[in-house]
C-alpha positions in Angstrom: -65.1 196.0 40.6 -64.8 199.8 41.2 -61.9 201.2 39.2 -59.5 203.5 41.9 -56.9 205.5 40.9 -54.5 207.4 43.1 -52.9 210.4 42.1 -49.1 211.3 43.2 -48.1 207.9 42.5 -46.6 206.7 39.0 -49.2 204.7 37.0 -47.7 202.9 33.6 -50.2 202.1 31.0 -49.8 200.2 28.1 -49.3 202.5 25.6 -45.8 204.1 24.2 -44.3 206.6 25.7 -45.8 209.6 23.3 -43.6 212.4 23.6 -39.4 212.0 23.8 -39.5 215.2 26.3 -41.5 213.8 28.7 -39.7 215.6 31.6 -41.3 213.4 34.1 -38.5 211.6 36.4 -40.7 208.9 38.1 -41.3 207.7 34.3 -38.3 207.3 33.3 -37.2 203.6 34.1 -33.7 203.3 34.6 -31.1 203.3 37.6 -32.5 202.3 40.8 -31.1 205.7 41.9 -33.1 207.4 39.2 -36.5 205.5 40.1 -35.9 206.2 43.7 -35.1 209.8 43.5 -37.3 212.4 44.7 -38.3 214.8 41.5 -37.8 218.5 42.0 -40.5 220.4 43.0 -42.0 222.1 39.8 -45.1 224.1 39.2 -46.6 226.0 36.3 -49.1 228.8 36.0 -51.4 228.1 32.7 -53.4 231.3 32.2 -55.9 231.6 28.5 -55.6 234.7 26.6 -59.2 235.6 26.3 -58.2 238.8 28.3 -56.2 240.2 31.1 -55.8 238.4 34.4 -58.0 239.7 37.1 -57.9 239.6 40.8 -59.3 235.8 40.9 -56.3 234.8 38.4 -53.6 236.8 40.5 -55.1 234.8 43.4 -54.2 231.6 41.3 -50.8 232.8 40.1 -49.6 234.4 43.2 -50.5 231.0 44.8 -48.5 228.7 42.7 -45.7 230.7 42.3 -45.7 231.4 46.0 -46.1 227.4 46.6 -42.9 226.5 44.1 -40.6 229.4 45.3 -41.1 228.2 49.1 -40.3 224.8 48.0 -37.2 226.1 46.3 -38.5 224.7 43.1 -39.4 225.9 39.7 -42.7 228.1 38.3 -43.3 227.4 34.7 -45.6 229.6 32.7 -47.9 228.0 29.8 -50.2 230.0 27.6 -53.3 227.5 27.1 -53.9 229.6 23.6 -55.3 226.4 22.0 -58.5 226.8 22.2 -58.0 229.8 19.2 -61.7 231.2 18.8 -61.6 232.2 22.6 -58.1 234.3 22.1 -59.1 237.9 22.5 -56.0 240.2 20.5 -53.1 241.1 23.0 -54.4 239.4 25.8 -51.5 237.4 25.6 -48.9 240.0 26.0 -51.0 241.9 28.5 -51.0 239.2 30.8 -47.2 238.7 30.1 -46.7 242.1 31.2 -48.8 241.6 34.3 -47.0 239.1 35.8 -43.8 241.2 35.3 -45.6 244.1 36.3 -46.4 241.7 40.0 -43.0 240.4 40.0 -43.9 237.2 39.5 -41.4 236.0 37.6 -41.3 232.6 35.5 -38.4 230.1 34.7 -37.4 228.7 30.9 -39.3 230.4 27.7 -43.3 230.8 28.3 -44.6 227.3 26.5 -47.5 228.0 23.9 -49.8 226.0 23.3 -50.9 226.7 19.7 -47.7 225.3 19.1 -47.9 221.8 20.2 -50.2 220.1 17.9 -48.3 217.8 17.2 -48.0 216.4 20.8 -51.2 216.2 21.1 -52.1 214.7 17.7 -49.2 211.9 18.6 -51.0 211.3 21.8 -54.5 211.2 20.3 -52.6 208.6 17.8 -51.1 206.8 20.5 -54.8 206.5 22.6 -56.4 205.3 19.3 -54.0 202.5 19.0 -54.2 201.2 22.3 -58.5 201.7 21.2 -58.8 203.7 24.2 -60.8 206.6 22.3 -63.6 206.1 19.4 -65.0 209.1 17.2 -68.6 210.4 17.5 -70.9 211.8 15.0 -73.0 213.5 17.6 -73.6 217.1 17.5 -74.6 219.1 20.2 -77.9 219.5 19.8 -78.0 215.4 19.7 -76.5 215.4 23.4 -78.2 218.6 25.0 -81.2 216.4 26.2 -78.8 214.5 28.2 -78.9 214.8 32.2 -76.1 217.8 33.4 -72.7 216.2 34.2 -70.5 217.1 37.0 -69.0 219.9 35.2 -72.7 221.5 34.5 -72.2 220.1 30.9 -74.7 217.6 29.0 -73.6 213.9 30.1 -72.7 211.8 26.9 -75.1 208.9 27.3 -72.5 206.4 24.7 -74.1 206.9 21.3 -71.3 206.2 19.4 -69.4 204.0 21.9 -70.2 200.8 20.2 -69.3 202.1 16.7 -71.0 204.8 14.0 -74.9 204.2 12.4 -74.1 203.3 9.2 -73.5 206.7 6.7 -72.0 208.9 9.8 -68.9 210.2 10.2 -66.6 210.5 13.2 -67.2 214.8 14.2 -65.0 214.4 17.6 -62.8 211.8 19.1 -63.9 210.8 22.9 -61.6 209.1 25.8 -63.7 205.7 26.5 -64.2 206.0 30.5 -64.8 202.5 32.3 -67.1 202.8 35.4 -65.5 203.3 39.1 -64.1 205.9 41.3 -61.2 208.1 40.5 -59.7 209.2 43.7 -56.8 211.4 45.1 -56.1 213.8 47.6 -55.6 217.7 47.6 -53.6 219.3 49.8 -55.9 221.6 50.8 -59.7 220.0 49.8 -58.7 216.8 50.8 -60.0 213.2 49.6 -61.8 213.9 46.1 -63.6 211.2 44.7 -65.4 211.0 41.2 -66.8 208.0 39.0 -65.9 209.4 35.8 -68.3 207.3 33.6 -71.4 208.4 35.9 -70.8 212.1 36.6 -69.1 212.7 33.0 -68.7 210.2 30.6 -67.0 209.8 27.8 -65.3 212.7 27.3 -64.1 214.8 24.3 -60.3 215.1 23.3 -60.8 216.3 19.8 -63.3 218.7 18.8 -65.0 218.6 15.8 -64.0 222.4 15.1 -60.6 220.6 14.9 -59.4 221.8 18.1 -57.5 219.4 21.0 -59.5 219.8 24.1 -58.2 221.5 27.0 -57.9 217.9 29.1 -55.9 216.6 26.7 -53.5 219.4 26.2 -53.2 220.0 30.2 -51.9 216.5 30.8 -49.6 215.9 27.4 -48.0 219.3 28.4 -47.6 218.7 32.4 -46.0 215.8 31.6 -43.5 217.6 29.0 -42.7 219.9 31.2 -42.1 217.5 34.0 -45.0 219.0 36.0 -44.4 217.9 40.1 -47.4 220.1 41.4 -50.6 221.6 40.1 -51.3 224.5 42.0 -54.7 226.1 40.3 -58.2 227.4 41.7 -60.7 224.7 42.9 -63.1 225.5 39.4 -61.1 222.9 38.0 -61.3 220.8 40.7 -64.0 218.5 38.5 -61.4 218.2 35.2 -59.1 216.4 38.2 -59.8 213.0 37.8 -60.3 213.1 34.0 -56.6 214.3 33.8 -55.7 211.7 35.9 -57.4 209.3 33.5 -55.8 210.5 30.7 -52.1 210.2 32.3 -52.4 207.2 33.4 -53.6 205.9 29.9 -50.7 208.0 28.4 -48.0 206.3 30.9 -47.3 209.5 33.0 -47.6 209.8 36.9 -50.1 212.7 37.9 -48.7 215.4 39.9 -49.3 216.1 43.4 -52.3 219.0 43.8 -53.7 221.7 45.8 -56.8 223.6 44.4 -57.1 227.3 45.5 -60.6 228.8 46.6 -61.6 230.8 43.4 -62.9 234.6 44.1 -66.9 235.0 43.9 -68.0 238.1 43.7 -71.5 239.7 45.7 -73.6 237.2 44.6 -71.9 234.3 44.7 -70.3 234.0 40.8 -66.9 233.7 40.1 -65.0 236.4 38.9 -64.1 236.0 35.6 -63.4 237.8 32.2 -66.9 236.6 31.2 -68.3 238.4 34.5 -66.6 241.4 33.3 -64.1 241.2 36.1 -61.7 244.2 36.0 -58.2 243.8 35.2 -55.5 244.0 37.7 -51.9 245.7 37.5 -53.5 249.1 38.4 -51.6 249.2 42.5 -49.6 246.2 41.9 -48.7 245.9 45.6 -52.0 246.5 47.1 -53.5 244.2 45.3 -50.7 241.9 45.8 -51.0 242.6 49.6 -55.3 242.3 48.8 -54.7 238.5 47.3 -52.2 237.6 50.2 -55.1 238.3 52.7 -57.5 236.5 50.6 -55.1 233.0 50.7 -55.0 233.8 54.3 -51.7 235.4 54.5 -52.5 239.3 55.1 -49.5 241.0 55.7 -48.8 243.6 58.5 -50.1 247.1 58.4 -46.5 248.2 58.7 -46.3 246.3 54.8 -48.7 248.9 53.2 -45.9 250.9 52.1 -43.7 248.3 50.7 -42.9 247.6 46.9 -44.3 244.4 45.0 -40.7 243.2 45.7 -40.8 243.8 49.6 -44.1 242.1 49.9 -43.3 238.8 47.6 -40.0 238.6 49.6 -42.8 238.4 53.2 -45.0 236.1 51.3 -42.1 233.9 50.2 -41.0 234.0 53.5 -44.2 233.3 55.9 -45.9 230.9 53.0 -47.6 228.3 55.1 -50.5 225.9 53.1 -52.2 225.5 56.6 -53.3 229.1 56.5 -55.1 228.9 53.2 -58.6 228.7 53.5 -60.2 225.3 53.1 -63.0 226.0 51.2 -63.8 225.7 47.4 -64.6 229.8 47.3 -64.5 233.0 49.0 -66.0 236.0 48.5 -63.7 239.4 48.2 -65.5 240.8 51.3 -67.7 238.2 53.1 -65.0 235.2 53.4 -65.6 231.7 52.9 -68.9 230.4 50.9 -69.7 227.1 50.1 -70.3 225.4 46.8 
């Protein structure tokens, strides 16, 4: 029987709860007013320091922040610095000082992720209990035969699923994904559908570098924070239904989400620090005003004198998700592409 999953709804599993902050009010069992109260709206922004934002991360920042301010809700900020070997020196306070510099301003202290191993190792601990995760001796070069998965990586074709050859070691710790369709809906690309097992497969939550994979960090720390609404660009689209996986095996309800078009640039990649994609904060209200017109907001030529401030207080104002464009990217100059 085909395994479906809705997003937006609360899903228990069977495991503890893992972390005694989880701020997420539909999973805290209680009152019947607390169970049938509406959480408040909040969103986060979870930029990784291997450089300075750039106009396709303003797109994703302005977009979130303008999507929890609107709501009259609350914009978290999270620094995904985990993932250490990526971290390039100061990105992290340049992009701090780039979202002051755009007025986009956050609520509570910035969350850091290089400081939250523990969480994670006490979900890991709580996953391996419940023997919902088993450890692979694979290495790369094992697996890079492997048909492409949905997210352009190797598939893992379940070598070490049954247990370890006899001599090997556990290298990485993997999430064991049963076959059927994961399903939710975005708010902006609609019904999404994936069978994790088929596209994916088992997937990694500890590396063998050591390092807690970004899927696993995502949902532990959305739940934390009491995370309502994941407002991000449609690249991560593919990582949905994992992280809906994992907080449904970890007890939490998955947010509500809306994926963004990401930015391509002339010939159709995204725009990225790996593309050498230039930094932004240089005219912080035209290129506030340049991203506004890309989500389908462009302000009025009468805006093009106004101060960051001015135009955020328009955006905040006229935000409407039925203008964004419903497509997975958009060039900077030729609108809409497909994927």
């Amino acid at each position: 029987m085909p395994l479906l999953i809705m997003c937006c709804r609360p899903v228990h599993g069977d495991l503890p709860r893992v972390a005694a902050r989880d701020g997420c009010p539909t999973c805290r069992v209680g009152t019947s007013a607390a169970v049938n109260a509406m959480p408040t709206y909040c969103g986060r922004f979870a930029p990784s320091p291997s450089g300075p934002l750039h106009f396709g991360s303003l797109v994703a920042a302005l977009g979130s922040w303008l999507a929890a301010r609107a709501a009259g809700g609350k914009w978290l900020l999270r620094m995904e610095d985990i993932d250490t070997p990526r971290n390039a020196p100061g990105a992290a306070d340049t992009i701090l000082r780039q979202l002051e510099c755009f007025g986009l301003a956050w609520d509570g202290p910035v969350l850091w992720q290089s400081r939250r191993r523990e969480a994670y190792a006490a979900a890991l601990a709580a996953l391996q209990a419940a023997g919902r995760v088993f450890g692979c001796a694979c290495t790369r070069r094992e697996i890079a035969d492997s048909q492409l998965g949905a997210d352009g990586a190797p598939r893992y074709p379940g070598t070490c699923r049954a247990g370890l050859s006899a001599g090997r070691l556990p290298r990485a710790w993997r999430f064991r994904v049963e076959p059927g369709a994961v399903c939710f809906d975005d708010r902006l690309q609609g019904r999404q559908c994936q069978d994790v097992a088929a596209d994916v497969g088992d997937f990694v939550l500890l590396r063998a570098d050591g390092i807690y994979a970004y899927q696993l960090a995502c949902v532990v720390d959305d739940a934390a924070s009491g995370v309502t609404e994941v407002v991000r660009g449609a690249d991560l689209l593919d990582s949905t239904p994992r992280q809906i996986l994992l907080a449904a095996a970890l007890g939490h309800a998955a947010p509500a989400y809306l994926h963004l078009p990401v930015a391509v640039d002339a010939s159709g990649a995204k725009l990225s620090k790996q593309t050498l994609a230039q930094p932004v904060g240089r005219d912080p209200a035209a290129e506030l005003r340049a991203a506004l017109a890309f989500l389908g907001h462009a302000p009025a030529a009468d805006m093009r004198s106004a101060a960051p401030a001015e135009v955020l207080a328009w955006a905040r104002a006229e935000w409407n998700e039925a203008r964004l464009p419903r497509t997975r990217a958009a060039g900077l100059e030729c609108g809409p592409v497909a994927l």
